[in-house]
N, C-alpha and C positions, 0 to 999 in steps of 0.2 A: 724097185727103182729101175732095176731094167726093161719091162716091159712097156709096151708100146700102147700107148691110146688107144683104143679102138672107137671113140667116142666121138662128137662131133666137136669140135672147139668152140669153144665158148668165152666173150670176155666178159671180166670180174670188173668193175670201177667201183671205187667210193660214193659212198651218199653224202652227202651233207648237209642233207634236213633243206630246211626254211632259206633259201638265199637270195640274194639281192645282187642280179649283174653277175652270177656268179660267186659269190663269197659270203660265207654263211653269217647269218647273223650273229651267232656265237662271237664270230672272229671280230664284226665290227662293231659288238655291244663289248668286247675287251679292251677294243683301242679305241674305242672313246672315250671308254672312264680312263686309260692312261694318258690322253689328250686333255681331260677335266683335273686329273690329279695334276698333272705337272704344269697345269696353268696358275696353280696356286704357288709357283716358283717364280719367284723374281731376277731373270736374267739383266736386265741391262736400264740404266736409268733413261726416260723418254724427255730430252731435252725441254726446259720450260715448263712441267705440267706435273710435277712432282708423284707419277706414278714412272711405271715401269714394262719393260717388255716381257712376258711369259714364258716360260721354257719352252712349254708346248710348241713354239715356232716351230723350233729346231727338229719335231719329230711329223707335222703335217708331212714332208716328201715320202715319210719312211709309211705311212700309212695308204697313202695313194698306192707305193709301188709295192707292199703286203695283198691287199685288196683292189688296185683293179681304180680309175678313173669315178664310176659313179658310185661303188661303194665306196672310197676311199673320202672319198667329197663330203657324202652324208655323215659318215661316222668323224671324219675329222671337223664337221660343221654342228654335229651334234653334242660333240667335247668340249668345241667354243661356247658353245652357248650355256651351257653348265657353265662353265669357268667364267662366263662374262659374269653371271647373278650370284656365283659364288665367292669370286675374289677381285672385286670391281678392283682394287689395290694395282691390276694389271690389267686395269682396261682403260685406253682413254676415251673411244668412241665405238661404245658397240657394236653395230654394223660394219664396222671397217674391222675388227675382229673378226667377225662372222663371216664376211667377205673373202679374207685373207685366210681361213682355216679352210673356207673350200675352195678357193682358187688352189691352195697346197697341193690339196689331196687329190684335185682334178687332173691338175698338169703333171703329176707326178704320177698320176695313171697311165697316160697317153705318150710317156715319154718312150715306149717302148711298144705302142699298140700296133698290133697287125691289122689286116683286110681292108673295110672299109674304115675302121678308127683311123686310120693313117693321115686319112686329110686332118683330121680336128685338128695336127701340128700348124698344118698351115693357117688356120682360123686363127689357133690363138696366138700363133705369131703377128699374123692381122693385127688382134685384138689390144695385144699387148702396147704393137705399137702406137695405135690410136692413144692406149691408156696412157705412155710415157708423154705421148706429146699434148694431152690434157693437161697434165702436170705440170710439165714444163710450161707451157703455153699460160696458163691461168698465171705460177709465178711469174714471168717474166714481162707478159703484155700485159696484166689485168693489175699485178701490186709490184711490179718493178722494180722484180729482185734484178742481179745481174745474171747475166747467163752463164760466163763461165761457172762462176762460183754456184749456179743451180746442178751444173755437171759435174762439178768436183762432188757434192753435197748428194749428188743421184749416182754415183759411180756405178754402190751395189746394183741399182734396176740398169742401167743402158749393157752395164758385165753382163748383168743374167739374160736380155735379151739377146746379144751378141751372142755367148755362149749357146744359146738353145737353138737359134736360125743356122750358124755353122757346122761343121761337122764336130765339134766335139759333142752334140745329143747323143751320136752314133756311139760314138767312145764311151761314154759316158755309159750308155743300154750293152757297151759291150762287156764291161767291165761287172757292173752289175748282174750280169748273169754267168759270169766265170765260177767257175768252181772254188777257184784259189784265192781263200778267205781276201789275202794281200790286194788283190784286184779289185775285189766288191768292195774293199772298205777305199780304195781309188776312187771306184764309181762312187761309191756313197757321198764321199768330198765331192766331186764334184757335182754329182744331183744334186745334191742339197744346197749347194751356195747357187746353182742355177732356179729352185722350185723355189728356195727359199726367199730370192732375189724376187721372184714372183707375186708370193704372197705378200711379201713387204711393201709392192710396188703399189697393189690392189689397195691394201690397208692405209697406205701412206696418201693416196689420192681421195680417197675418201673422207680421210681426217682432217686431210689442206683445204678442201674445197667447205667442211663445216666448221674449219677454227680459224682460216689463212691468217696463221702463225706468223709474227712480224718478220721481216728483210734478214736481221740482224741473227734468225734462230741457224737460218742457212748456215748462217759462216760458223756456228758452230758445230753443226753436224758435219759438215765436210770433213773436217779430220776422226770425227768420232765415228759416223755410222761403218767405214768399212770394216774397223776394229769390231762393234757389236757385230756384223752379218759373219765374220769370221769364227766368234766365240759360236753363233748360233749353228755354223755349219760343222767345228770343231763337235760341239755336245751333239747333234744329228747324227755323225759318224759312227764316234763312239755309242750312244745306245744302238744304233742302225745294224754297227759290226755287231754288237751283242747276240741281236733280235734274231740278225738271219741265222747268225753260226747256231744257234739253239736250234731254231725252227727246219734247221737245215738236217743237225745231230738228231731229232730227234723224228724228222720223215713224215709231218705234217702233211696233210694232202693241202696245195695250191689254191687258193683260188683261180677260178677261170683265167684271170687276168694279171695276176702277180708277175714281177717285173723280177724278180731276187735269182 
């Protein structure tokens, strides 16, 4: 141990076989099938339509920011779609599932991307906003809901856009990559009521525009959905904290892009 190299240095890196964007396929043929398992979980009743919302919401962020914007996309779109043929019980419009499980795992890639990723914030902050004011726009001008009460009833999406355009992203990417479990499971709260706000927003546009759901569904969702987006970012946490302390404990190599 005391002698000195005499050799040329040389660095050692991990392999990771077959990957995608950086993040092995191994990693996102795992969380997929725990994106397909836990869609067979019934988190929250879907006002009018006698199914319900899937657990899996609550873990799209946590998949994105494991693997990385476009692995995180595929495997969390590849978990939907299982779950949509597998337990219709928690689907009410499949595409707007499938939608919503990769919007998840997209923005929750990018919420922390370096180089040139860095613009895709501003796009899909673009994007977003086009998609809220479709929403809005289609209820309010086209079937004449009221507007305030479409805002009370879209709280979750206008927070999560809000949240993602301001500085708390930063807070949020800052938290997330702390050491101190206490911090990341901060961050986790809040990426996931901001990715999760996301995917809602995506799914929720999708399903209005092929069901527009009568005036009167509004007034009911307004006091219920912040309650559901809340339970969904509470269960996000918790498995989220679980996932990294593990993955963390036990020295896992990174994908390229992991956010944790």
């Amino acid at each position: 141990m005391n002698q000195i190299p005499s050799g040329k240095e040389r660095q050692v890196r991990a392999l990771g076989g077959v990957a995608i964007d950086g993040a092995p396929i191994a990693y996102m043929v795992t969380l997929a099938a725990v994106v397909t398992v836990l869609a067979s979980v019934p988190l929250s009743v879907i006002i009018g339509s006698g199914k319900s919302f899937p657990m899996s919401q609550a873990i799209y962020p946590l998949v994105g920011w494991i693997l990385g914007p476009i692995a995180g996309a595929i495997a969390a779109g590849i978990g939907a779609l299982f779950g949509v043929f597998l337990f219709p019980h928690t689907t009410l419009v499949p595409a707007a599932t499938l939608a919503g499980a990769v919007t998840g795992g997209f923005t929750a890639g990018i919420l922390s991307a370096q180089g040139y990723r860095k613009m895709w914030r501003s796009w899909i902050s673009i994007f977003f906003v086009l998609i809220y004011a479709a929403y809005i726009g289609r209820a309010v001008l086209v079937n004449g809901a009221n507007l305030w009460i479409m805002l009370l009833a879209s709280f979750v999406n206008w927070s999560a856009l809000l949240l993602f355009i301001l500085p708390t992203r930063k807070l949020c990417q800052t938290w997330l990559e702390s050491p101190d479990l206490k911090r990341t499971a901060l961050g986790l709260f809040l990426g996931t009521w901001i990715i999760a706000g996301f995917a809602h927003l995506t799914a929720s546009t999708i399903a209005y525009f092929v069901t527009n759901w009568p005036n009167e569904v509004w007034l009911g969702m307004a006091p219920v959905a912040p309650w559901e987006h809340l339970t969904r970012t509470i269960v996000g946490t918790a498995i989220g904290t679980g996932v990294i302390a593990g993955l963390r404990a036990i020295g896992l190599v990174k994908p390229r892009h992991a956010a944790y």
